[in-house]
GUVOSE-198586 format. One line per 3 residues: number of its first residue (from 1); their letters; for each residue z, y, x of N, C-alpha, C. Coordinates in steps of 0.05 Angstrom, whole numbers, plus 5000, padded with zeros to 4 digits. Each point is the difference from the previous one (the first is absolute). Example, Ala and Ser with C-alpha at 12.3 -4.5 7.8 and 13.67 -1.06 7.14 Angstrom:
BEGIN
1 = AS = 5156/4886/5264/5000/5024/4982/5000/5024/5018 ~ 4986/5021/4993/5001/5024/5016/5014/5022/4985
***
This chain:
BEGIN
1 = XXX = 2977/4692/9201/5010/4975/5012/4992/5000/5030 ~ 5012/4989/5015/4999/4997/5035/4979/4983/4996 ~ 4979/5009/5026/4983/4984/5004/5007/4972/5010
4 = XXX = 4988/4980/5005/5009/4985/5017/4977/4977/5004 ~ 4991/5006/5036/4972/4982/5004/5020/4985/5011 ~ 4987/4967/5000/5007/4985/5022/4992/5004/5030
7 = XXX = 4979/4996/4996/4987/5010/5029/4968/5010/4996 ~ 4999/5015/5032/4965/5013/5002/4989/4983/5017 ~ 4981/4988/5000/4988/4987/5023/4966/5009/4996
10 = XXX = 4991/4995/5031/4970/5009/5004/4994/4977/5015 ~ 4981/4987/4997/4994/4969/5006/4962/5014/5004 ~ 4998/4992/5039/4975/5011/4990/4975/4971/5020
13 = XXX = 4984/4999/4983/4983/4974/5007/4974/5020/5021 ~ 4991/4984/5034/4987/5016/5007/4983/4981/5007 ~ 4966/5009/4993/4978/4975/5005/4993/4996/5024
16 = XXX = 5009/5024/5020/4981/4997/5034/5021/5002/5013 ~ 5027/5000/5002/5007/4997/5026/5035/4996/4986 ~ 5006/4977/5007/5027/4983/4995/5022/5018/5004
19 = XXX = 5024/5026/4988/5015/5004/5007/5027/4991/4991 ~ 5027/5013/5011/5023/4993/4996/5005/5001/4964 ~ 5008/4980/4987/5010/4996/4976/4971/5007/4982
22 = XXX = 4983/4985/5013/4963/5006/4986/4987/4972/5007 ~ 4988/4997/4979/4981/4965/4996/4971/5012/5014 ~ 4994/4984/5017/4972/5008/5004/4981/4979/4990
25 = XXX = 4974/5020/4982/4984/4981/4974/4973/5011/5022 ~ 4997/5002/5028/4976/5014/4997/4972/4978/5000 ~ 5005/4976/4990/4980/4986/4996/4995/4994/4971
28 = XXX = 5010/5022/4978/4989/4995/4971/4985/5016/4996 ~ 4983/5012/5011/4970/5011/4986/4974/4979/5011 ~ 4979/5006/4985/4980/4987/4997/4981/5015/5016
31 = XXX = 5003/5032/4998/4982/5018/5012/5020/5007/5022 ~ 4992/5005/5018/5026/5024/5029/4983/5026/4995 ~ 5030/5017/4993/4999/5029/5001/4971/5005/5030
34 = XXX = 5005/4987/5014/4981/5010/5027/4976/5005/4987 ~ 4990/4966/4990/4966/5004/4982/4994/5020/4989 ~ 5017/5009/4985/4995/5004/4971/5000/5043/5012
37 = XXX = 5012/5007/5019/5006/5031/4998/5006/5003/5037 ~ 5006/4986/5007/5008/5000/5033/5032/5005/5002 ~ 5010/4992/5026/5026/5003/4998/5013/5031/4997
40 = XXX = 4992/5023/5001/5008/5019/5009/5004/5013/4969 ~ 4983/4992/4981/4987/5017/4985/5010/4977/4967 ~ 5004/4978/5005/5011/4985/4972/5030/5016/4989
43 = XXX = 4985/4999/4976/5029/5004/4985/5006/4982/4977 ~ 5028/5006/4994/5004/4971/4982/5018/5015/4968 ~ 5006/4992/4981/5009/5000/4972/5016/4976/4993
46 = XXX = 5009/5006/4978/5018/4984/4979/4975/4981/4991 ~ 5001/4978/4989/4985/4976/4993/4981/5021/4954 ~ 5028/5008/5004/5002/5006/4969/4980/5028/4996
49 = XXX = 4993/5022/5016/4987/5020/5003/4970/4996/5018 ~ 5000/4968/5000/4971/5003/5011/4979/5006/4988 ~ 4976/5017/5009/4988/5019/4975/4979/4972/4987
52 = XXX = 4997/4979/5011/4975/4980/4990/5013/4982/4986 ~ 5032/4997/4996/5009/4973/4986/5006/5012/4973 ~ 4998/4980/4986/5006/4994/4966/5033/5011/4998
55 = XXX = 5011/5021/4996/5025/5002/5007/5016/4989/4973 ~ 4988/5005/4980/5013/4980/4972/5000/4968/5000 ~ 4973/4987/5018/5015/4978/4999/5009/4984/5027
58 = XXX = 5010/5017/5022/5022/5003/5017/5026/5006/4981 ~ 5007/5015/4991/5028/5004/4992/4995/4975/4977 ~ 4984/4981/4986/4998/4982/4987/5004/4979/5021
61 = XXX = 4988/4990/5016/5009/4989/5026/5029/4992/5007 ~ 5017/5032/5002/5028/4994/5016/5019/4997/4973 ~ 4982/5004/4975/5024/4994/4970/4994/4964/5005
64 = XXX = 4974/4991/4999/5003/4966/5001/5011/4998/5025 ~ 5007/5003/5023/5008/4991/5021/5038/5000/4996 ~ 5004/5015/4978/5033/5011/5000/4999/4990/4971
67 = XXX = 4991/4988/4988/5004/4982/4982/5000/4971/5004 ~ 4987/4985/5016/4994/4988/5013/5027/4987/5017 ~ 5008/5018/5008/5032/5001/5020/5020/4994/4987
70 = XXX = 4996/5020/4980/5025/4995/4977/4990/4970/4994 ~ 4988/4983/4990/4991/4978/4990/5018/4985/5014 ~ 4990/4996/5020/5008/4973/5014/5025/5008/5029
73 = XXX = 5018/5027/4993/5009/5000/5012/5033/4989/5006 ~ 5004/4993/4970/5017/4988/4993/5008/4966/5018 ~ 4974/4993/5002/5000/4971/5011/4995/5004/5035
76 = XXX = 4999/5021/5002/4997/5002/5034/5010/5022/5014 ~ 4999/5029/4998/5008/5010/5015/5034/5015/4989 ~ 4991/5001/4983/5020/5007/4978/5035/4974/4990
79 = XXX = 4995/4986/5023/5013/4976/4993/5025/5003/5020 ~ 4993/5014/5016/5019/5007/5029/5020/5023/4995 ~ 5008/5017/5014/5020/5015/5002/4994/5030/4986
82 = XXX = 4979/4996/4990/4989/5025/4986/4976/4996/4978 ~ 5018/4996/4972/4992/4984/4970/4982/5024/4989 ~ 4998/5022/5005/4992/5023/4985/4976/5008/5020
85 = XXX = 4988/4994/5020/4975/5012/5018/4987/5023/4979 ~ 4990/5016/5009/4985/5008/4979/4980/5022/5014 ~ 4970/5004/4995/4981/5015/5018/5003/5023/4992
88 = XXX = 4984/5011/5027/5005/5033/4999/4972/5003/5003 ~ 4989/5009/5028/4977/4998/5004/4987/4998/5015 ~ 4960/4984/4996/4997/4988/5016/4972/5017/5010
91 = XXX = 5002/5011/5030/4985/5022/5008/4987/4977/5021 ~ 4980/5017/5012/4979/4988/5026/4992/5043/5007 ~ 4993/4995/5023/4993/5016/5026/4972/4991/5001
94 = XXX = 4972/5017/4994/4975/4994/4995/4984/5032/5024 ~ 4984/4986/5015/4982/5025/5005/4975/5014/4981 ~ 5008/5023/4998/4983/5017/4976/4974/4996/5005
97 = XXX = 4980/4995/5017/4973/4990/5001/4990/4975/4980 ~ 5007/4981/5005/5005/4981/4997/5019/4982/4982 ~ 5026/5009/5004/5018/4986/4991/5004/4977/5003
100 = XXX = 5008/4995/5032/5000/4972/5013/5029/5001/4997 ~ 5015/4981/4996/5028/4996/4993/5007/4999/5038 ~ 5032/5017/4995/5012/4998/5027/5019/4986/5002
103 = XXX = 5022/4999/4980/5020/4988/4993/5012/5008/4978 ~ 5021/4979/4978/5009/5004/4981/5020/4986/4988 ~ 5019/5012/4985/5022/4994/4997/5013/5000/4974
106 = XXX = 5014/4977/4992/5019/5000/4966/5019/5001/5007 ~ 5020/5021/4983/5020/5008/5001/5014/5000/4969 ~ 5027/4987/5016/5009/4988/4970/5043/5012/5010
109 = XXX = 5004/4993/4975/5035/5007/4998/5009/4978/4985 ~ 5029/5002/5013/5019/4983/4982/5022/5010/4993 ~ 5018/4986/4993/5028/5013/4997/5015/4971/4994
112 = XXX = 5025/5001/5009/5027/4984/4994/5018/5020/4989 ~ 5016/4998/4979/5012/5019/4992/5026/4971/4986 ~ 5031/5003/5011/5029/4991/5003/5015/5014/4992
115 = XXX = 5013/4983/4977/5032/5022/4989/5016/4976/5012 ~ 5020/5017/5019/5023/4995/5005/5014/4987/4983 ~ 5013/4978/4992/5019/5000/4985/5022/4995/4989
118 = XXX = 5006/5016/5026/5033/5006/4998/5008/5030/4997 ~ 4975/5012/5006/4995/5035/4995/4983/5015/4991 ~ 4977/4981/4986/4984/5012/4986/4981/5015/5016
121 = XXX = 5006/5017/5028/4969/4997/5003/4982/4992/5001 ~ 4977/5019/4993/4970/4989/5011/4982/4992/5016 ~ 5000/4985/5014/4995/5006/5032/4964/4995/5003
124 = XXX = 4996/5012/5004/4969/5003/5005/4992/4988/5027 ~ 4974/4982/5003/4982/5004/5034/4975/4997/4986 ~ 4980/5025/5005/4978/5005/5002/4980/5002/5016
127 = XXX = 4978/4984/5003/4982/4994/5017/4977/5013/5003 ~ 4982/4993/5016/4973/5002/5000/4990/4980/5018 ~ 4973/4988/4998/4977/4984/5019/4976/5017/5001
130 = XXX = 4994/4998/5018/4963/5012/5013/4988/4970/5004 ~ 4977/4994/4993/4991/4972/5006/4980/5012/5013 ~ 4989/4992/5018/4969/5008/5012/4987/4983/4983
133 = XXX = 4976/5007/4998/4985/4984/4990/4965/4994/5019 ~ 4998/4980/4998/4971/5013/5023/4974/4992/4983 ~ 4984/5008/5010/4980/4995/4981/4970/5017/5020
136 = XXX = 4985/4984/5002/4969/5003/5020/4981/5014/4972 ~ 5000/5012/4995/4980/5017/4976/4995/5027/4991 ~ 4984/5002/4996/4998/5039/4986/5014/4997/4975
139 = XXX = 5002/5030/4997/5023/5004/4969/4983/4989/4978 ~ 4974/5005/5001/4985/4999/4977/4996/4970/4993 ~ 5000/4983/5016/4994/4962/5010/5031/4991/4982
142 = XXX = 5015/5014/5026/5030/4991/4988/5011/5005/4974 ~ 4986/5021/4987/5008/5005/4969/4978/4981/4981 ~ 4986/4988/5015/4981/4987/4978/5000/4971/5000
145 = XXX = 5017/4992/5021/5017/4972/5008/5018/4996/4973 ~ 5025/5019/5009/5023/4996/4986/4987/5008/4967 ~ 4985/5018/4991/4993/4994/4982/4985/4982/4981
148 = XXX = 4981/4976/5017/4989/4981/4997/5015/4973/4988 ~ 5024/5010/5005/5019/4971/4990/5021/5011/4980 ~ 5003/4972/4987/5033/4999/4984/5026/4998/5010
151 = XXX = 4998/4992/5030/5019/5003/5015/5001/5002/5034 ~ 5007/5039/5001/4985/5009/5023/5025/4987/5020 ~ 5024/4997/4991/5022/4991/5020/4990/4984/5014
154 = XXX = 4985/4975/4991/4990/4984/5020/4972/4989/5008 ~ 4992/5029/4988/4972/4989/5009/4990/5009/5034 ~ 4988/4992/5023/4992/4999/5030/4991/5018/4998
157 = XXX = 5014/5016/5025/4988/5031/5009/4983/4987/5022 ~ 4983/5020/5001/4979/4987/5022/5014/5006/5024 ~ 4998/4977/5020/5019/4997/5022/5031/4999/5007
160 = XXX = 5010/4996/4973/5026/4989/4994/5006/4994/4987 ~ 5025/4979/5003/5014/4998/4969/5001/5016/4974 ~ 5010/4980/4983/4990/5024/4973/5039/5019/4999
163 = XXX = 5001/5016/4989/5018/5021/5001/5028/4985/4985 ~ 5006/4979/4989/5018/4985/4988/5014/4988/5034 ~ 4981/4994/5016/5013/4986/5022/4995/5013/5025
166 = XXX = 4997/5016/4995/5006/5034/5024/5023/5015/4984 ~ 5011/4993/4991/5024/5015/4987/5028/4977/5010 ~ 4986/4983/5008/5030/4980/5013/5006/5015/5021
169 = XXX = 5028/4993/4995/5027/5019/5017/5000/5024/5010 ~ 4987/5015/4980/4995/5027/4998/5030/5004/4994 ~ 5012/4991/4974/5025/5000/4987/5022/4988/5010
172 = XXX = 4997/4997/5025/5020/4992/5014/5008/5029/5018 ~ 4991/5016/4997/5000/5031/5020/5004/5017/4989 ~ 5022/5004/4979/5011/5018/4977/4999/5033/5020
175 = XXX = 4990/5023/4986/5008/5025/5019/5014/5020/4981 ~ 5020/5002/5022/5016/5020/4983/5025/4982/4982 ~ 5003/4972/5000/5027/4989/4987/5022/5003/5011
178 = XXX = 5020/5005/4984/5028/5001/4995/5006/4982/4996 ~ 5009/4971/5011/5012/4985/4990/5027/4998/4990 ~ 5004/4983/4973/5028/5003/4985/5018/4986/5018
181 = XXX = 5015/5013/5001/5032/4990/5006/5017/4992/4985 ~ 5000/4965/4991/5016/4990/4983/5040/5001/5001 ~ 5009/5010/4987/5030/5008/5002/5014/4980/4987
184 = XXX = 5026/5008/4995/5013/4974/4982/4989/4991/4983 ~ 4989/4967/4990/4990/4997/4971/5015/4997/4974 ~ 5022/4994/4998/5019/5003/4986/5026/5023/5000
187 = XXX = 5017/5015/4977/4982/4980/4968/4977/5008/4997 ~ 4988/4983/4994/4966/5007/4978/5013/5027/4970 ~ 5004/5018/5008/5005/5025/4981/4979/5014/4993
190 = XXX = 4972/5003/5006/4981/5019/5003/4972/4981/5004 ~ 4976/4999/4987/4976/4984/4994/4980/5025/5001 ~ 4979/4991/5017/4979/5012/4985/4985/4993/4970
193 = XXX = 4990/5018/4994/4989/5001/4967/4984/4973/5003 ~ 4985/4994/5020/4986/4971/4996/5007/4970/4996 ~ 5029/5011/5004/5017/4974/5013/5021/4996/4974
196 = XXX = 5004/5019/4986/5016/5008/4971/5002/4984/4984 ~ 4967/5000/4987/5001/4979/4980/4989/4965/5014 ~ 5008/4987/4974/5005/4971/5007/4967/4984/4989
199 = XXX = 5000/5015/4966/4983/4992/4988/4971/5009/4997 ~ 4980/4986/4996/4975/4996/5009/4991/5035/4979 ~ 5011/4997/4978/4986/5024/4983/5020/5025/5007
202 = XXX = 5012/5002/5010/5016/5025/5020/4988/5003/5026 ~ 4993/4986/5015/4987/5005/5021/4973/5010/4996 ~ 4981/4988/4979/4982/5012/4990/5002/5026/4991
205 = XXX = 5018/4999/4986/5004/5036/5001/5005/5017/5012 ~ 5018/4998/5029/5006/5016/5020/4966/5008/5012 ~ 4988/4973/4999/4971/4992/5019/4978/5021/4980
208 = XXX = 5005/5014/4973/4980/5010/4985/5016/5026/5010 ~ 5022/5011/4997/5014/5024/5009/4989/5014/5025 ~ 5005/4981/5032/4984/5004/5023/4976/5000/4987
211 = XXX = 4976/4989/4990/4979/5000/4999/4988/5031/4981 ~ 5017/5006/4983/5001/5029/4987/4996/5022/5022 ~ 5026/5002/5021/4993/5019/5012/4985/4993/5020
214 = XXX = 4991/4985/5009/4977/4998/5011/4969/5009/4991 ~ 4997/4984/4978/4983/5019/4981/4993/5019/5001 ~ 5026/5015/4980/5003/5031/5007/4995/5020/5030
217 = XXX = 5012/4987/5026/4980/5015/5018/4981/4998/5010 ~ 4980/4968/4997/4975/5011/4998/4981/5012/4986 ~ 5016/4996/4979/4981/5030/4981/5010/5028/5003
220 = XXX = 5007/5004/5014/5010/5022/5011/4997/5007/5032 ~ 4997/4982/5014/5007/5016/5035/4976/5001/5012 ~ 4969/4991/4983/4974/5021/5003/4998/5038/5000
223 = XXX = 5021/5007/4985/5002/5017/4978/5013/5024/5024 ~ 5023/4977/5009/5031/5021/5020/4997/4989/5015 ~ 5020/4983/5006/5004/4985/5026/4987/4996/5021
226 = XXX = 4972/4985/4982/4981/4982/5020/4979/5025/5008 ~ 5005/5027/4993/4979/5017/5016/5016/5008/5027 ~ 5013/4990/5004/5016/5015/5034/4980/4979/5019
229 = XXX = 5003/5012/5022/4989/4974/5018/5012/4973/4997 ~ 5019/4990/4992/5006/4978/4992/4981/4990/4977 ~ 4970/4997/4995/4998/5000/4982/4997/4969/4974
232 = XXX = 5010/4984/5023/4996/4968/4995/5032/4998/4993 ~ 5021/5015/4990/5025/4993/5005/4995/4981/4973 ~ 5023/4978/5003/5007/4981/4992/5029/4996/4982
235 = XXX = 5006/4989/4980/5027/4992/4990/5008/4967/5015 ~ 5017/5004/5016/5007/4977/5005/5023/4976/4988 ~ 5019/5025/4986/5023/4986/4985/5027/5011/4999
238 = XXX = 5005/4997/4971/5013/5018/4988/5024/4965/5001 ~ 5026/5012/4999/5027/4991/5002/5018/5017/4999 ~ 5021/4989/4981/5024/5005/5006/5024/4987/5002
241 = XXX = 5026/5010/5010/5027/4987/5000/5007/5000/4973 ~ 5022/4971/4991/5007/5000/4976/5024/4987/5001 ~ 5026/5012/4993/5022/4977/4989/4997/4976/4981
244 = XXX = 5000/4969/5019/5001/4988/4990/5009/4991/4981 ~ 5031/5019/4995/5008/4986/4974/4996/5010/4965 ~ 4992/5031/5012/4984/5011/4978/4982/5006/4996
247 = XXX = 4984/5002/5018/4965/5014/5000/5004/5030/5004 ~ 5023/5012/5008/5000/5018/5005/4990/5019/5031 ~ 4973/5017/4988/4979/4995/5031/5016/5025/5014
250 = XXX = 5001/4993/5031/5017/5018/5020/4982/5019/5012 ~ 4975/4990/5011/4972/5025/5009/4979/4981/4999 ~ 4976/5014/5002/4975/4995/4992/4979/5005/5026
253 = XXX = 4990/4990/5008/4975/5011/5024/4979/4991/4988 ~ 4975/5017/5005/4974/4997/5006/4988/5008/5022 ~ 4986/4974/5008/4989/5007/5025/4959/4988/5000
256 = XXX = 4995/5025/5024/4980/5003/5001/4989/4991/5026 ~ 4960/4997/5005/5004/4995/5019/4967/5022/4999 ~ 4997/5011/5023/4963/5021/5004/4994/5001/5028
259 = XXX = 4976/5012/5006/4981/4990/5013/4983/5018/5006 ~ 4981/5008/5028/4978/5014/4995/4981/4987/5022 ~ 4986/5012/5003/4985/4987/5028/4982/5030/5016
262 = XXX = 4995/5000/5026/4980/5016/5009/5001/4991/5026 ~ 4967/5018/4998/4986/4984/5019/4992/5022/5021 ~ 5004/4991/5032/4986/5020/5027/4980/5009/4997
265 = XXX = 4978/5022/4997/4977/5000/4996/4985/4989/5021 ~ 5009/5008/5030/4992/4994/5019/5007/4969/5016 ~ 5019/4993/5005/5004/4981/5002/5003/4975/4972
268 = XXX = 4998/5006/4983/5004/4975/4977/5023/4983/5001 ~ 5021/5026/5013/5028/4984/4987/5001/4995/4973 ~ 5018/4978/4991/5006/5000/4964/5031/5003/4998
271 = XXX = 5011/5011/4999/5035/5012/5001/5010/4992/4967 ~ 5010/4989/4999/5021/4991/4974/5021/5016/4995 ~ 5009/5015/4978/5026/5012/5005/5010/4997/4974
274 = XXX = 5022/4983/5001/5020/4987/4972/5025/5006/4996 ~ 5004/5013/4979/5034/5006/4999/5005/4978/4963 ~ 5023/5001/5008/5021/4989/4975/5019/5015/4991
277 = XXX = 5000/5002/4979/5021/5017/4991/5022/4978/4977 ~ 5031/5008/5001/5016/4993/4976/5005/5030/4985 ~ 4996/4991/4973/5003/5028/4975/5022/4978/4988
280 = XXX = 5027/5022/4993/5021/4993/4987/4992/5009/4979 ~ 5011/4978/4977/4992/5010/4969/5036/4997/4991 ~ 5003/5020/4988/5030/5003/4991/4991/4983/4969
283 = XXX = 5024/4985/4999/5006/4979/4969/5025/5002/4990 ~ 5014/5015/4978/5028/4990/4987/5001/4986/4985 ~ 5004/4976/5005/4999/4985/4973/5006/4967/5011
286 = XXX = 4983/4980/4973/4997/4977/5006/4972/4992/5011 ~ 4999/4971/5015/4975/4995/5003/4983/4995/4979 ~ 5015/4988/4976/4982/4997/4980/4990/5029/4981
289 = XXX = 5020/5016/4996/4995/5022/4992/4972/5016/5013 ~ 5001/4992/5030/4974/5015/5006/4970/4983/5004 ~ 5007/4971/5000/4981/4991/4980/4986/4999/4979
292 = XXX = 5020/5008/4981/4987/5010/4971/4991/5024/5009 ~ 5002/5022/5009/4988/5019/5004/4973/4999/5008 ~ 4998/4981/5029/4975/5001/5014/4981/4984/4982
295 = XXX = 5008/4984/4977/4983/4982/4991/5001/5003/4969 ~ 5002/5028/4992/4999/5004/4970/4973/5001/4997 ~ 4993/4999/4967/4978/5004/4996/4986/5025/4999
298 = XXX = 4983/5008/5006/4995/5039/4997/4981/5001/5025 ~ 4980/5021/4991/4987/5013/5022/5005/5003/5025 ~ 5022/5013/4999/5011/5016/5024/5014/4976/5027
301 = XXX = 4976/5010/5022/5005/4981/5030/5033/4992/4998 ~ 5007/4980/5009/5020/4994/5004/5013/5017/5026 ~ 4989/5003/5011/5007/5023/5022/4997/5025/5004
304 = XXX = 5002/5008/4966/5002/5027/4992/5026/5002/4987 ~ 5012/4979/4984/5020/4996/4976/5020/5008/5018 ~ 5025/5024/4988/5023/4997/5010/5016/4973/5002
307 = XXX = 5021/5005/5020/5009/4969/5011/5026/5013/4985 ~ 5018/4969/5003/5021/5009/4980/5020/5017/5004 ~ 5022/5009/5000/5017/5017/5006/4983/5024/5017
310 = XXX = 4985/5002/5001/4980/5017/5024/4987/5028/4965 ~ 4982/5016/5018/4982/5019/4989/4982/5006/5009 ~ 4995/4982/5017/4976/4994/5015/4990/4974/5007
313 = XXX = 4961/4992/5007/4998/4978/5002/4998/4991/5030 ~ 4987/4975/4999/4997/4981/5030/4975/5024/5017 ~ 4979/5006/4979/4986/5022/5011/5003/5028/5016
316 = XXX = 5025/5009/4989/5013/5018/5008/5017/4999/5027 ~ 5003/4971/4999/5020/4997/5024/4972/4996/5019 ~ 4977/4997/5005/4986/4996/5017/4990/5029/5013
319 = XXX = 5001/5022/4989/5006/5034/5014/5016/4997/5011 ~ 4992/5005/5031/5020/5009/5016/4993/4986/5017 ~ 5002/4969/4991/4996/4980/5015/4979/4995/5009
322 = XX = 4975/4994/5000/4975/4991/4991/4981/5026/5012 ~ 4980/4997/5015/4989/5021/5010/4981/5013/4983
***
């Protein structure tokens, strides 16, 4: 299958000196690189490889902080022009002595995904946000903050707001979108699969189907997928086009969204680099037909099961695609 990224972007946050398309954070450490090693001679790391922090309950940390998001994102950020936000990952720039935080950043994806319909395409715009985040603390302080509570979204970083309200109008600065270009709306000939059914226990089913293959690749893209440098990639949402008058589905996308981070040794840049990808999943059939598929009873991932008219699954269509 053709690959197909939306876009590459490198978003890079720098703590000491403000440049073009760069946030300058250089007042979030607690310690200055100067104290701590001298200017000539500091060097700096990823927040996650610092040799003195708890690194299990850091990555326990950024699971409550992205659970957390998901919670209440529905009623706030998630309410606007992008319903699906969803995190990637959330790095900081730390000097290796010490591990005085330099600057740091959550990185998250969306997707809008439009069937035409009057032609059944799919029309995709896939995003990304970099949020700075600031925060005056060492890694080791800052992991024992956010771990201290039931809810690290909003609990006070020392010397700023808590990270729920440093994330305003971050999401107003989409990088890398395509926006859709709405065409004739009539006739209404062509629906997306979400838009299909009418009734509450059909929609529930479509909503267990997406939730199958979702499933199915996170029990899986530890394994493949998620070892490339992308290693935070994400399922953002699976859709397809459907004839309204029969459920007869026209194409299928899944789309993704990943993430990496690194850091200057010398200067303590923190560089973001996010791609998105759409993976076409070929479907012959009905929508309901491949409902019952994704949602039979049986062992086997739903994103393993052949799709209908096909001899191959949704998994399969992600080779090629998918780094």
């Amino acid at each position: 299958m053709t690959r197909r990224a939306s876009f590459v972007s490198l978003v890079c946050i720098v703590p000491l000196v403000a440049l073009a398309a760069c946030v300058d954070l250089s007042d979030t450490a607690d310690v200055s690189s100067d104290s701590e090693q001298g200017v000539s001679t500091t060097t700096y790391g990823e927040l996650s490889d610092y040799s003195k922090l708890d690194v299990d309950q850091w990555f326990g940390d950024v699971r409550s902080l992205n659970t957390e998001f998901g919670n209440a994102c529905g009623d706030t950020f998630c309410g606007g022009d992008w319903s699906n936000l969803t995190p990637m990952s959330f790095a900081c720039s730390v000097t290796e002595k010490l591990g005085s935080i330099q600057s740091c950043a959550w990185t998250f994806s969306a997707s809008q995904v439009v069937v035409d319909p009057t032609t059944s395409t799919l029309q995709t715009n896939l995003a990304t946000f970099v949020c700075p985040i600031k925060v005056r603390s060492t890694a080791v302080k800052f992991s024992a903050l956010l771990a201290s509570t039931t809810d690290p979204l909003h609990v006070a970083i020392p010397g700023y707001a808590t990270i729920n309200e440093q994330l305003g109008g971050c999401f107003d600065h989409p990088i890398g979108a395509t926006p859709i270009v709405a065409g004739p709306q009539t006739p209404v000939t062509y629906v997306a699969a979400s838009d299909y059914y009418t009734s509450a226990t059909s929609r529930a089913k479509w909503a267990a189907a997406q939730k199958g293959l979702l499933d199915g690749f996170n029990n899986i893209c530890g394994d493949t997928f998620c070892g490339s440098d992308f290693g935070d990639l994400q399922s953002l949402q699976f859709e397809c086009s459907v004839t309204k008058s029969s459920g007869n589905i026209k194409s299928c996308a899944w789309v993704f969204g990943g993430s990496f981070s690194q850091v200057d040794a010398t200067r303590g840049t923190l560089s973001e680099t996010s791609k998105n990808f759409r993976c076409d999943v070929p479907v012959k059939g009905t929508l309901p037909q491949l409902v019952a598929v994704l949602t039979a009873a049986g062992p086997q991932p739903a994103s393993d099961r052949i799709l209908p008219g096909e001899t191959t699954s949704a998994y399969d269509a992600l080779g090629g695609c998918l780094p």
